[in-house]
DSSP file (Angstrom, degrees, kcal/mol; ACC not computed):
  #  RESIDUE AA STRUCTURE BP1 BP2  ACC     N-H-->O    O-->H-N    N-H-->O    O-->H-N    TCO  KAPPA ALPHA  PHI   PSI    X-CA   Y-CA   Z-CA
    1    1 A X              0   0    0      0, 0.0    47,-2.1     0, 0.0     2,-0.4   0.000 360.0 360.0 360.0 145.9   -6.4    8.2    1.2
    2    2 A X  B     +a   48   0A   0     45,-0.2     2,-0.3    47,-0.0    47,-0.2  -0.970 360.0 168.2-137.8 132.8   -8.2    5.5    2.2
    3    3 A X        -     0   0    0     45,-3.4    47,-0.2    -2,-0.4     3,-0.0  -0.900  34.2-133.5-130.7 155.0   -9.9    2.9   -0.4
    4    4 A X  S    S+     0   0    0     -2,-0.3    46,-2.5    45,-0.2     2,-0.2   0.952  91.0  38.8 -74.4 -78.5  -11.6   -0.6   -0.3
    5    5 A X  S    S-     0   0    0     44,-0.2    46,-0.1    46,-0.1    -1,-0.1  -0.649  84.4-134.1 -93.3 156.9   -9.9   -2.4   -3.2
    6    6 A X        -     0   0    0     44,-0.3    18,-0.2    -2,-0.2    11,-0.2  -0.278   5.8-137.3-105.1-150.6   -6.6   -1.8   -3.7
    7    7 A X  S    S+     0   0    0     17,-0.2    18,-0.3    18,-0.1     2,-0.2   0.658  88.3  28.3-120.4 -24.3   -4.8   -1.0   -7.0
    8    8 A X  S    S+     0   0    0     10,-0.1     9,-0.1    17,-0.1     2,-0.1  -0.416  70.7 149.6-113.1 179.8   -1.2   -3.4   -6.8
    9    9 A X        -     0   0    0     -2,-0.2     2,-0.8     9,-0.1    47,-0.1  -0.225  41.8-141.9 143.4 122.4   -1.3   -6.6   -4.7
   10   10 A X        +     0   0    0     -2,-0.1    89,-1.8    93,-0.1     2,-0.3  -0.415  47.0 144.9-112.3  75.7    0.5   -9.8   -5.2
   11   11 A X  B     -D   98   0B   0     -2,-0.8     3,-0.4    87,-0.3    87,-0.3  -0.751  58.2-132.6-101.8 146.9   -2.2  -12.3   -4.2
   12   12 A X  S    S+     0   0    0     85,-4.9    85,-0.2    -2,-0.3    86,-0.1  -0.118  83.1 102.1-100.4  32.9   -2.6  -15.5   -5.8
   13   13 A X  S    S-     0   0    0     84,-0.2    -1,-0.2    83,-0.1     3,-0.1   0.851  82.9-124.8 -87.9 -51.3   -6.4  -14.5   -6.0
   14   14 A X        +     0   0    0     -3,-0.4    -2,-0.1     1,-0.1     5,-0.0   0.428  60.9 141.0  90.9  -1.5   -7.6  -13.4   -9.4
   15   15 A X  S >  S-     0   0    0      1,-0.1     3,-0.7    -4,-0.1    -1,-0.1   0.009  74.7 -93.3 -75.6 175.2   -9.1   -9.6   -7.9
   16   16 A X  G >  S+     0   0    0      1,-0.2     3,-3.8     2,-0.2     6,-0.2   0.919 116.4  78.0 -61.2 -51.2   -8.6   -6.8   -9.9
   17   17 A X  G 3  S+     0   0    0      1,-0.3    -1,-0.2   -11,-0.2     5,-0.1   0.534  86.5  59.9  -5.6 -67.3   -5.4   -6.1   -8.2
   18   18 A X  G <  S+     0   0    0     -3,-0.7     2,-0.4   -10,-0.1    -1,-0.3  -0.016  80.1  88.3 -91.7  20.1   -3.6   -8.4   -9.8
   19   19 A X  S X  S-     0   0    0     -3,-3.8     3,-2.6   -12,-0.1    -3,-0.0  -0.943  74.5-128.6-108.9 154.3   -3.8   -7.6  -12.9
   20   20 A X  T 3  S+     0   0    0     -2,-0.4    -3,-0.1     1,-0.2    -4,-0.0   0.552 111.1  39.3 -48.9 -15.1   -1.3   -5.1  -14.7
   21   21 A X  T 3  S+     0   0    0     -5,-0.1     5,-0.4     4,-0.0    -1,-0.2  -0.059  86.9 165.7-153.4  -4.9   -4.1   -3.0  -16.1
   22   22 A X    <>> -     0   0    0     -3,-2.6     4,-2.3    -6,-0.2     5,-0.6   0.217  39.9-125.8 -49.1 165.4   -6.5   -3.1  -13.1
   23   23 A X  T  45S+     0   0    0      1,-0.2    12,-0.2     3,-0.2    -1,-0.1   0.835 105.6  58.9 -75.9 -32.7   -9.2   -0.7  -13.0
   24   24 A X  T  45S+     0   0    0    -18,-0.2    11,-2.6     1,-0.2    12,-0.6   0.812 117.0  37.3 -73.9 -14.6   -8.6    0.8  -10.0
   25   25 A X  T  45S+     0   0    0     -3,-0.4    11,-1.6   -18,-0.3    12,-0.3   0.955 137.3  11.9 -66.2 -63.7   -5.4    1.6  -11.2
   26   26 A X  T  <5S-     0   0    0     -4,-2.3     8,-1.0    -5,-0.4     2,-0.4   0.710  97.0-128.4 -78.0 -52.1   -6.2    2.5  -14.8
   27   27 A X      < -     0   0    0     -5,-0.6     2,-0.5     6,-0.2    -1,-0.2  -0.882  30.2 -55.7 112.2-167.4  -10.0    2.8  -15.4
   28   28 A X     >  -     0   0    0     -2,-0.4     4,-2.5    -4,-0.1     2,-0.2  -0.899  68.2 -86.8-118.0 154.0  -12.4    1.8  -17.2
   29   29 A X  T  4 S+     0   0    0     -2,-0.5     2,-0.3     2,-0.2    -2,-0.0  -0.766  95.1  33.9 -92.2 152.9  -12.3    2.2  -20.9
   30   30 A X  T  4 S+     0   0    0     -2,-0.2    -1,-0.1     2,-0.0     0, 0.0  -0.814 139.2  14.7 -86.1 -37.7  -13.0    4.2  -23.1
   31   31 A X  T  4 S-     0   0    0     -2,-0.3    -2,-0.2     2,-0.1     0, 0.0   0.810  90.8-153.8 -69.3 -27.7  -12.1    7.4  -21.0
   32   32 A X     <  -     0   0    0     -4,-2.5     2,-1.2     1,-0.2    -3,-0.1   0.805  15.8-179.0  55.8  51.2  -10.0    5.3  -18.0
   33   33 A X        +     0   0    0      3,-0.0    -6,-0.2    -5,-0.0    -1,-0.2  -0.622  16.1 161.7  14.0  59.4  -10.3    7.4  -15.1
   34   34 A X     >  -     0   0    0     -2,-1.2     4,-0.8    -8,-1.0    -9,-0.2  -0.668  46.2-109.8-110.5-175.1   -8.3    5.4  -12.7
   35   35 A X  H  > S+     0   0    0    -11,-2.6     4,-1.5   -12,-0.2     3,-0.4   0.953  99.5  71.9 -80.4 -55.0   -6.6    6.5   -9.0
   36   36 A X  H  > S+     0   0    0    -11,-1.6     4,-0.5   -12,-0.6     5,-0.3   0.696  93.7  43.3 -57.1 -66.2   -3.1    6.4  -10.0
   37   37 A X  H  > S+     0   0    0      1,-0.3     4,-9.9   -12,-0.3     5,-0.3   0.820 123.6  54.6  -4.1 -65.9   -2.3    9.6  -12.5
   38   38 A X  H  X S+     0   0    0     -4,-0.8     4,-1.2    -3,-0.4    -1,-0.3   0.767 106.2  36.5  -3.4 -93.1   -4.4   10.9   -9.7
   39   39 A X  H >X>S+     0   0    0     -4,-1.5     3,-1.3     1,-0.3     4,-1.2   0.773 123.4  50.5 -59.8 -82.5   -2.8   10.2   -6.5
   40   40 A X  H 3<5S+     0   0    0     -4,-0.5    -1,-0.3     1,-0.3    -2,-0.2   0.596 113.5  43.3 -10.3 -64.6    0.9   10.9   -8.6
   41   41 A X  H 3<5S+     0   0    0     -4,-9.9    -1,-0.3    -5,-0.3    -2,-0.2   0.846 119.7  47.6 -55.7 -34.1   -0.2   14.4  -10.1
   42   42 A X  H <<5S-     0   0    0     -3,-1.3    -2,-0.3    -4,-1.2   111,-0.2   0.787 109.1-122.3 -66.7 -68.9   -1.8   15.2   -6.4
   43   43 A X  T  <5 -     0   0    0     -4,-1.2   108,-0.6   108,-0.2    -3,-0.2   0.627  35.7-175.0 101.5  13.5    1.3   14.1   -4.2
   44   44 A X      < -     0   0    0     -5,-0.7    -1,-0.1     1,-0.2    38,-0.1  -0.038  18.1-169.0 -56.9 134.1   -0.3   11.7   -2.3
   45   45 A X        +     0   0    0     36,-0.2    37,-1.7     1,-0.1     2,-0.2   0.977  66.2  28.4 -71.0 -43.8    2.1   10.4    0.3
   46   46 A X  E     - b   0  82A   0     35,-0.2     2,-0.3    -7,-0.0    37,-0.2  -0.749  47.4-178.3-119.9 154.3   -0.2    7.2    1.5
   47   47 A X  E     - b   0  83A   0     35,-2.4    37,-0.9    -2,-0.2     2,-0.5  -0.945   6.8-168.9-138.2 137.1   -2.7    4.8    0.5
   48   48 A X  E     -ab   2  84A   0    -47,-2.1   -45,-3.4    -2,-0.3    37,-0.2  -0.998   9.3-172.9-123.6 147.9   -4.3    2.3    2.4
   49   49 A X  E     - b   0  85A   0     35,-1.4    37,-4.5    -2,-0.5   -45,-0.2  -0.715  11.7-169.2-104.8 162.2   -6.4   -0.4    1.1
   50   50 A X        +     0   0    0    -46,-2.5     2,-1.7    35,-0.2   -44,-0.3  -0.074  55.0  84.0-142.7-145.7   -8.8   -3.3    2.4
   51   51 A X        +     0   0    0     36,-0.2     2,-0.4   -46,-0.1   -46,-0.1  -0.554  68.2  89.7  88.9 -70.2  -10.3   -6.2    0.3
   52   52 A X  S    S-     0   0    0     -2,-1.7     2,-3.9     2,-0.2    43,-0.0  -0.705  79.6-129.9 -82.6 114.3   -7.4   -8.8    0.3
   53   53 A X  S    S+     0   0    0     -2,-0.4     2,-0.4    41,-0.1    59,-0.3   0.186  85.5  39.4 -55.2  28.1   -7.7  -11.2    3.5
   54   54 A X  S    S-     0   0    0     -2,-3.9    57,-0.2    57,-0.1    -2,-0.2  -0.992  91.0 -66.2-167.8-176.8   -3.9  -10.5    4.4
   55   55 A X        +     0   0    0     55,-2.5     2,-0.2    -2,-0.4    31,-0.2  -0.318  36.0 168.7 -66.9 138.7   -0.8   -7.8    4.7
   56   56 A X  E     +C   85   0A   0     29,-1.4    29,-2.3    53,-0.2     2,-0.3  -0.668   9.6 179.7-167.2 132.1    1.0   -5.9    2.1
   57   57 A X  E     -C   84   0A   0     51,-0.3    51,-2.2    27,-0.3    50,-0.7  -0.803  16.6-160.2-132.7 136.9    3.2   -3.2    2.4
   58   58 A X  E     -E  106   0C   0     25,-1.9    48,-0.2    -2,-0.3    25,-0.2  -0.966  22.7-112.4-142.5 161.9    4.7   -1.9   -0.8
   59   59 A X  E     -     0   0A   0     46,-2.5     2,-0.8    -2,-0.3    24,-0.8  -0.113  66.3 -75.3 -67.5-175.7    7.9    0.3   -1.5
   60   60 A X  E    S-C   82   0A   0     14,-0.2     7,-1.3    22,-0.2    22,-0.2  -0.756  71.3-175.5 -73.9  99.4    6.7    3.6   -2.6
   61   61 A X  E     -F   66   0D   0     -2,-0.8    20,-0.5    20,-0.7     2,-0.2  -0.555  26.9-178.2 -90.3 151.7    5.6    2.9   -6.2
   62   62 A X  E >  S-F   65   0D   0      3,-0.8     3,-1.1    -2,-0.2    -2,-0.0  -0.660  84.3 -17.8-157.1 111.3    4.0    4.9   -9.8
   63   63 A X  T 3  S-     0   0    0      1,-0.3     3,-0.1    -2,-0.2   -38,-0.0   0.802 127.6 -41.3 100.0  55.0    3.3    2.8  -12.5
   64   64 A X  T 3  S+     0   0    0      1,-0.3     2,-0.5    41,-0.0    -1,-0.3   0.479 115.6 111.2  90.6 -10.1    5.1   -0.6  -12.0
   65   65 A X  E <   -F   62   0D   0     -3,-1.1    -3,-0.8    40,-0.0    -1,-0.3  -0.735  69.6-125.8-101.6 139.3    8.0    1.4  -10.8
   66   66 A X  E     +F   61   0D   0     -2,-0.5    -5,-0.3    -5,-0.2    -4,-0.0  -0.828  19.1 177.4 -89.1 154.5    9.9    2.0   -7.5
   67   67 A X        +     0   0    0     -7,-1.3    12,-1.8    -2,-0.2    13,-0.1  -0.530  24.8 170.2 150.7   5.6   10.4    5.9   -6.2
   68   68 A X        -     0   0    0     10,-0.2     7,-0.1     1,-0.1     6,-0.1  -0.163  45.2-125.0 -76.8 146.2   12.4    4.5   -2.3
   69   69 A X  S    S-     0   0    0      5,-5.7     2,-0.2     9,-0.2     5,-0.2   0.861  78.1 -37.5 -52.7 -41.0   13.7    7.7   -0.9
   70   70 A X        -     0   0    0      1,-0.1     6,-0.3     8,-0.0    -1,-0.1  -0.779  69.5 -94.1-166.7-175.7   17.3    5.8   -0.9
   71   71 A X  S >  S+     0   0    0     -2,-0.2     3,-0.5     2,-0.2    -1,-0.1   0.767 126.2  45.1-106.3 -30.2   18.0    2.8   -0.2
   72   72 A X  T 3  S+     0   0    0      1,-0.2     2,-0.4    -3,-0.1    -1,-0.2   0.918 126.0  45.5 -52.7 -46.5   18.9    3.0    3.4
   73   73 A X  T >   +     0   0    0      1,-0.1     3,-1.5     3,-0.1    -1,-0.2  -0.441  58.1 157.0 -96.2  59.1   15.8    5.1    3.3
   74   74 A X  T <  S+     0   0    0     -3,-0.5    -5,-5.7    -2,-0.4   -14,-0.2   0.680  79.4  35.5 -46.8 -45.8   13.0    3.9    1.6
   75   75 A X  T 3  S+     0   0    0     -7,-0.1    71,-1.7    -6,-0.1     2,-1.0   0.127  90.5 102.6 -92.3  23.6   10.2    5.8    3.3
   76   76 A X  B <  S-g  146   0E   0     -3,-1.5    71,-0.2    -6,-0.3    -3,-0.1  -0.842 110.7 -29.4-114.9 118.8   11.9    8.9    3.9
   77   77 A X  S    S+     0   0    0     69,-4.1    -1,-0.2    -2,-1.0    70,-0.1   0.965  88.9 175.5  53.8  65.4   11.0   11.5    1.5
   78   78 A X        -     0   0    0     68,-0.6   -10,-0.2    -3,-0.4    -9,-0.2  -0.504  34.2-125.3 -91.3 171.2   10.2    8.7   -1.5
   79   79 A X  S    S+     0   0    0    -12,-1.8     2,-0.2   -19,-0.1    -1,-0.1   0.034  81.8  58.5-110.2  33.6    8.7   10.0   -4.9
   80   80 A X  S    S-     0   0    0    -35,-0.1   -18,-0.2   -13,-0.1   -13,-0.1  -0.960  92.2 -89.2-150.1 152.5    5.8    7.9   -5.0
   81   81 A X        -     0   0    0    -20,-0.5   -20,-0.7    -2,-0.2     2,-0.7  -0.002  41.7-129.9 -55.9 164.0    2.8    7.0   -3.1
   82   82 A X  E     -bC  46  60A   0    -37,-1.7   -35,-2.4   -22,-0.2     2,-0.4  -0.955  21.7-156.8-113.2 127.3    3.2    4.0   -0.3
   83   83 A X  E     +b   47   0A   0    -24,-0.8   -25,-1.9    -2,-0.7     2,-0.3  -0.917  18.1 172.2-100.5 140.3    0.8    1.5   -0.6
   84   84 A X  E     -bC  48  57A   0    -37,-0.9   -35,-1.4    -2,-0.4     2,-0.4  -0.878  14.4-156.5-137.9 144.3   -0.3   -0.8    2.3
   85   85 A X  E     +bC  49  56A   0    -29,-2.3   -29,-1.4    -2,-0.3     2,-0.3  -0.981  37.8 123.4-118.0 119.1   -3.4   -3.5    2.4
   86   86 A X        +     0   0    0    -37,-4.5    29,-0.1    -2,-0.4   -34,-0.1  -0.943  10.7 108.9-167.7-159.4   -4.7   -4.4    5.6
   87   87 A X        +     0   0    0     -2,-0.3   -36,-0.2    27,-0.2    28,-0.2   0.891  37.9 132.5  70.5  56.8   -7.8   -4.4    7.4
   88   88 A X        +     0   0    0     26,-1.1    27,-0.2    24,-0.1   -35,-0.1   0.087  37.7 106.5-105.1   7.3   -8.5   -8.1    7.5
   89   89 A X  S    S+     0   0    0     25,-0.6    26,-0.1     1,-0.2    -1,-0.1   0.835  81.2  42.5 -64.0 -33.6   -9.3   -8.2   11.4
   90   90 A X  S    S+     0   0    0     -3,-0.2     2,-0.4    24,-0.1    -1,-0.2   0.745 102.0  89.0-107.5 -20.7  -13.1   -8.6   11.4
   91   91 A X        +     0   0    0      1,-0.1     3,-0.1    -4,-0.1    -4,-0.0  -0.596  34.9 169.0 -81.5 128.9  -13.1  -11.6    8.1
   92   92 A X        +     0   0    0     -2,-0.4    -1,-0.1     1,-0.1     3,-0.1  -0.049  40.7 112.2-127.0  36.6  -12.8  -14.9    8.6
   93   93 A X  S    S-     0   0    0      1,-0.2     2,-0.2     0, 0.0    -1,-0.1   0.911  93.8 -68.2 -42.0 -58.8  -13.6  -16.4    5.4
   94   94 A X        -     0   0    0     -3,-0.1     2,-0.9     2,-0.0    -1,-0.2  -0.797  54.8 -89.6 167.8-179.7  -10.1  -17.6    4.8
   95   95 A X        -     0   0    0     -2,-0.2     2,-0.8    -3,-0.1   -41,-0.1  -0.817  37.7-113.1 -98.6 115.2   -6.9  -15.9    4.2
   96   96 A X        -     0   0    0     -2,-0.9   -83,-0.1     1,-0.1    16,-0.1  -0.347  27.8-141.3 -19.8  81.9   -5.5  -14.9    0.7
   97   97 A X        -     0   0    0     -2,-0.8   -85,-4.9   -86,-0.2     2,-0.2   0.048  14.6-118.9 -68.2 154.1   -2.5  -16.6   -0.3
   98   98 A X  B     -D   11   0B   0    -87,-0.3   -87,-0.3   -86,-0.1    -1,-0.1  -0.471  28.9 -99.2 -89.7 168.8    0.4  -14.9   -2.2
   99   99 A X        -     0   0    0    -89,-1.8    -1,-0.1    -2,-0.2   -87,-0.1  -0.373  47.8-108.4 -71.5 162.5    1.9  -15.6   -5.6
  100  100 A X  S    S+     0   0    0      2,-0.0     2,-0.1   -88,-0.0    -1,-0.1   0.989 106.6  51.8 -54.2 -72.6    5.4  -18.1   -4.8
  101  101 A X  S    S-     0   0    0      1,-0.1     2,-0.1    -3,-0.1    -2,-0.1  -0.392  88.1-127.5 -77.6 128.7    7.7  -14.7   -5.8
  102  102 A X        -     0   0    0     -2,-0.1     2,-0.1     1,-0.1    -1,-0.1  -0.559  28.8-116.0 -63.0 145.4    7.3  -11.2   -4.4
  103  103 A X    >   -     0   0    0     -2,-0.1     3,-1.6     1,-0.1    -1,-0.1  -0.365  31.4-113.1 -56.7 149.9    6.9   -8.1   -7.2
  104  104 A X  T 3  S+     0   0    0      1,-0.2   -45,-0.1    -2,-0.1    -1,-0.1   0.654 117.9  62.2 -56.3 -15.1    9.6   -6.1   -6.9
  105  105 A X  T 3  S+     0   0    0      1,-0.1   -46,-2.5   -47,-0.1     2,-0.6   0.616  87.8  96.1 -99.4  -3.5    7.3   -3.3   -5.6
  106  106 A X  B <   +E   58   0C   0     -3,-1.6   -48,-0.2   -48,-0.2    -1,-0.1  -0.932  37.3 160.9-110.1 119.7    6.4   -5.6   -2.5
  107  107 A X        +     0   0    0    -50,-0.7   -49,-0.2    -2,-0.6    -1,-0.2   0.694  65.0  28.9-101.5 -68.0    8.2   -5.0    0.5
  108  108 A X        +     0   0    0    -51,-2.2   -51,-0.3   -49,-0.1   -49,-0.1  -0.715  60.2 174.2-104.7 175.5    6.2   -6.6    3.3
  109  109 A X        +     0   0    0     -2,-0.2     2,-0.3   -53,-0.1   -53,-0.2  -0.023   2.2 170.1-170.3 100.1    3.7   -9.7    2.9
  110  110 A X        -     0   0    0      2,-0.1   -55,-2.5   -12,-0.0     2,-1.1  -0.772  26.7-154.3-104.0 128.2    1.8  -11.5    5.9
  111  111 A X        +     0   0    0     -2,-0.3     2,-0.2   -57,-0.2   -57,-0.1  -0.854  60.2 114.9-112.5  99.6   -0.6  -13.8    5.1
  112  112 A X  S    S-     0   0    0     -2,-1.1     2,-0.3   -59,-0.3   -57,-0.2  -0.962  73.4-102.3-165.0 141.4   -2.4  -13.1    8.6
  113  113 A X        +     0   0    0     -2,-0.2    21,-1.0   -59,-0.1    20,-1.0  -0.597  68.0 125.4 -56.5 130.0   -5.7  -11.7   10.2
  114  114 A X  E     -H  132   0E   0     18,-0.3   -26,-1.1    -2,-0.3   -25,-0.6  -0.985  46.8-138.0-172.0-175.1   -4.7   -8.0   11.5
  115  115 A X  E     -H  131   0E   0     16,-3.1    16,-4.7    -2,-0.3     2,-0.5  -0.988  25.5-110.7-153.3 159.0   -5.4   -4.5   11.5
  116  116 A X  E     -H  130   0E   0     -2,-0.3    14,-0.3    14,-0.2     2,-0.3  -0.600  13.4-157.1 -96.8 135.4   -3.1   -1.1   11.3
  117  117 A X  E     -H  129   0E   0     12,-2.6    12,-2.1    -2,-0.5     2,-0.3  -0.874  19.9-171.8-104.7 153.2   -2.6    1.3   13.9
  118  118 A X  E     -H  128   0E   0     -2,-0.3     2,-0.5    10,-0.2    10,-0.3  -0.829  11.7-170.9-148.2 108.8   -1.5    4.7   12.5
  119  119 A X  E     -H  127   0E   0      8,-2.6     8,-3.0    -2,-0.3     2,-1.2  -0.830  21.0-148.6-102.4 140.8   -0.2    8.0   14.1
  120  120 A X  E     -H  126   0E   0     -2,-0.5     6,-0.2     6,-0.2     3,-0.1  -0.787  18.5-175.8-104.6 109.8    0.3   11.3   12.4
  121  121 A X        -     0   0    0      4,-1.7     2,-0.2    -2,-1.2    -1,-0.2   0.965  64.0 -50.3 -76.3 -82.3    3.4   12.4   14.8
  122  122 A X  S >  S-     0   0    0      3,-0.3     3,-0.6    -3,-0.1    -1,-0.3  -0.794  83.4 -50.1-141.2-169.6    3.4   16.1   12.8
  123  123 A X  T 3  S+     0   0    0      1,-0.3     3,-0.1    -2,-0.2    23,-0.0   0.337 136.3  23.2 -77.0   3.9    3.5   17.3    9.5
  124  124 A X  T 3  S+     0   0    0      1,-0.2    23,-1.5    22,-0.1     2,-0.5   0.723 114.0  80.3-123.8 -41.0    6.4   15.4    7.9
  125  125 A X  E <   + I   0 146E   0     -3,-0.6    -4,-1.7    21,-0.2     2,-0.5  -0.623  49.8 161.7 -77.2  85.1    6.2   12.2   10.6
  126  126 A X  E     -HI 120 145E   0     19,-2.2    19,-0.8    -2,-0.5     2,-0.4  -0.735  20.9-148.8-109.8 151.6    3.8    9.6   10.4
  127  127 A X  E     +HI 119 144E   0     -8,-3.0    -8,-2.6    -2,-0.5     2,-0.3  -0.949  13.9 175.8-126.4 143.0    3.6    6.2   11.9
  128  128 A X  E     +HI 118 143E   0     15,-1.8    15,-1.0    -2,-0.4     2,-0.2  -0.817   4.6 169.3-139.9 151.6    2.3    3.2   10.9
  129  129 A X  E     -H  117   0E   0    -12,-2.1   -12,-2.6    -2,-0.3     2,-0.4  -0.748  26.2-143.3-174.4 139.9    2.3   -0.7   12.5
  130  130 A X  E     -H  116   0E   0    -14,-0.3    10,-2.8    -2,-0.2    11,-1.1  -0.885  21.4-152.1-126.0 115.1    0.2   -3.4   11.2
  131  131 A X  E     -HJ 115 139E   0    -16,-4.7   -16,-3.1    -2,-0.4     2,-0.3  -0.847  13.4-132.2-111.4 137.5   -1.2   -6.0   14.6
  132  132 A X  E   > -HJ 114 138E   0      6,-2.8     6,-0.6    -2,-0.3     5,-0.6  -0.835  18.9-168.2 -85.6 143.2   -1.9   -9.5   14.0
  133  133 A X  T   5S+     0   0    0    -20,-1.0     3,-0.3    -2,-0.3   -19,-0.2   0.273  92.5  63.2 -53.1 -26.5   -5.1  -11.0   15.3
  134  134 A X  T   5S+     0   0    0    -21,-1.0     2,-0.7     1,-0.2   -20,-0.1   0.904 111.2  44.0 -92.8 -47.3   -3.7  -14.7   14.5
  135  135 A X  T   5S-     0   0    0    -22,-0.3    -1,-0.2     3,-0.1     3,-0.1   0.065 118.9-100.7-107.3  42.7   -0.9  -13.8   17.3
  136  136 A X  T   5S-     0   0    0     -2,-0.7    -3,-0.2    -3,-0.3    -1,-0.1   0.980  84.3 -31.7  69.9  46.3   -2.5  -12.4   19.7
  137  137 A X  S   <S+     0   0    0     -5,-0.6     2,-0.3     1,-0.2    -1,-0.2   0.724  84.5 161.2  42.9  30.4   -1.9   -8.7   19.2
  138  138 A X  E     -J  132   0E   0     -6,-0.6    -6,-2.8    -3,-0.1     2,-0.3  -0.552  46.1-131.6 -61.9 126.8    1.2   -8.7   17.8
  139  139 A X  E     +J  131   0E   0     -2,-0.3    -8,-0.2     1,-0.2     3,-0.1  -0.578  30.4 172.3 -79.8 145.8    2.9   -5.8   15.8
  140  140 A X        +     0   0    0    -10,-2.8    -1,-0.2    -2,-0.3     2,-0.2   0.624  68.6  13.8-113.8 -21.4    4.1   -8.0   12.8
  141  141 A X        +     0   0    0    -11,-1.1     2,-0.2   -33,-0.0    -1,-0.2  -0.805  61.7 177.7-145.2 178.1    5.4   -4.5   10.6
  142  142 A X        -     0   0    0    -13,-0.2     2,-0.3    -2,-0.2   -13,-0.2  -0.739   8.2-176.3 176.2 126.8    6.0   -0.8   11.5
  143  143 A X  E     - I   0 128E   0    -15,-1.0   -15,-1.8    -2,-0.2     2,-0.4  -0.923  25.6-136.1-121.9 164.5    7.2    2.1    9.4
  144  144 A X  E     - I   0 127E   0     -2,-0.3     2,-0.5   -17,-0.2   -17,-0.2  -0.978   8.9-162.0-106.7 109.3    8.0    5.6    9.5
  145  145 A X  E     - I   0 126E   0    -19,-0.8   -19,-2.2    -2,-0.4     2,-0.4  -0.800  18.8-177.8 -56.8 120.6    6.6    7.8    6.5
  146  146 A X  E     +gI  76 125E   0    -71,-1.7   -69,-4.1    -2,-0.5   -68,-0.6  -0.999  12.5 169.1-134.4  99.2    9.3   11.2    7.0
  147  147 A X        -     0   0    0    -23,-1.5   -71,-0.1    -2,-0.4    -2,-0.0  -0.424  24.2-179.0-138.8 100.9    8.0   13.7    4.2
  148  148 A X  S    S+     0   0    0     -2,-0.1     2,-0.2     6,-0.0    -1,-0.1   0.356  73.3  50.2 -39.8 -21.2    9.2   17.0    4.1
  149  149 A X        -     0   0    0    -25,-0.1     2,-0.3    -3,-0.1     5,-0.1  -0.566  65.2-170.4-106.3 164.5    7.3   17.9    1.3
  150  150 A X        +     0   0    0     -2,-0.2     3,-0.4  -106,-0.0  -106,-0.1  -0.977  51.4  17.8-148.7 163.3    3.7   17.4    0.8
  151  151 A X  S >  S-     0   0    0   -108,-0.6     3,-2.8    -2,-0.3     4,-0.3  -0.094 116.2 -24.9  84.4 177.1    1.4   17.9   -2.6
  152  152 A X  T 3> S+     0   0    0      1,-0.3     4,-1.0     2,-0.1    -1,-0.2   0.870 142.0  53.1 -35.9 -33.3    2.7   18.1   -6.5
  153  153 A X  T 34 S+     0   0    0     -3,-0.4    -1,-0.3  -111,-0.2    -2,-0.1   0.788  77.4  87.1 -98.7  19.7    5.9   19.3   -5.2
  154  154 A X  T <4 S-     0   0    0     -3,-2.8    -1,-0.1     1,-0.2    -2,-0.1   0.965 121.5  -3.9 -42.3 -66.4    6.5   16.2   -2.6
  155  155 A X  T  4        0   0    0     -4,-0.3    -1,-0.2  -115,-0.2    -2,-0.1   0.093 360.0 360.0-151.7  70.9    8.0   15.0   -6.1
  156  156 A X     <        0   0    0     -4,-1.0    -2,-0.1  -115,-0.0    -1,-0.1   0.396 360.0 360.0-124.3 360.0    8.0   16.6   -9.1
């Protein structure tokens, strides 16, 4: 899935992002309709997101909580979506700083112009690597998503 703002983010910004409660997360009130339930009833493996002028890579997360497939193996079969923000290559407004402390649910964070490159290897293998723009086409991250499963029973 692929969305414009995202729903976590530990930016020292003020966006929606960053608050516990955010819309894109939650909704709107009264009814709330927001993405997460969603994407979590659904099985969604991935999300990427845009917005935020820099990088974030987040363990596999559902509601403020972390899902890693194990701990050697975060992304390998995890029981929550992974969220990533990036697609900051073509703005140069200025860059979005982060809060002093990472969340616990944030795993990567480059405060850098870049964009993601992404291959779907087959049907459990994807690859993912995030190039900076500020260094000259550098990969600054790279994961493997490994899920054997895919839908509601990925992990429920």
């Amino acid at each position: 899935q692929w969305y414009h703002r995202p729903m976590y983010c530990s930016n020292n910004d003020k966006d929606d992002c960053t608050l516990y409660e955010s819309i894109v997360r939650k909704g709107l009130k009264p009814n709330r309709y927001g993405l997460e339930d969603l994407f979590f009833k659904h099985g969604v493996d991935l999300t990427l997101w845009a917005h935020e002028h820099s990088y974030e890579r987040l363990w596999p997360v559902y509601d403020y909580k972390v899902y890693n497939g194990s701990t050697a193996a975060p992304y390998a079969n995890p029981s929550a979506p992974v969220h990533i923000i990036t697609g900051s290559a073509g703005c140069k407004e200025q860059l979005d700083p982060f809060i002093p402390d990472p969340r616990e649910w944030s795993a990567v964070r480059i405060e850098d112009y870049g964009y993601a490159r992404m291959q779907i290897v087959n049907r459990t293998h994807l690859w993912l690597e995030q190039v900076s723009d500020d260094q000259n086409g550098k990969v600054v991250d790279r994961i493997w998503l490994i899920q054997d499963q895919h839908g509601p029973r990925a992990w429920h």
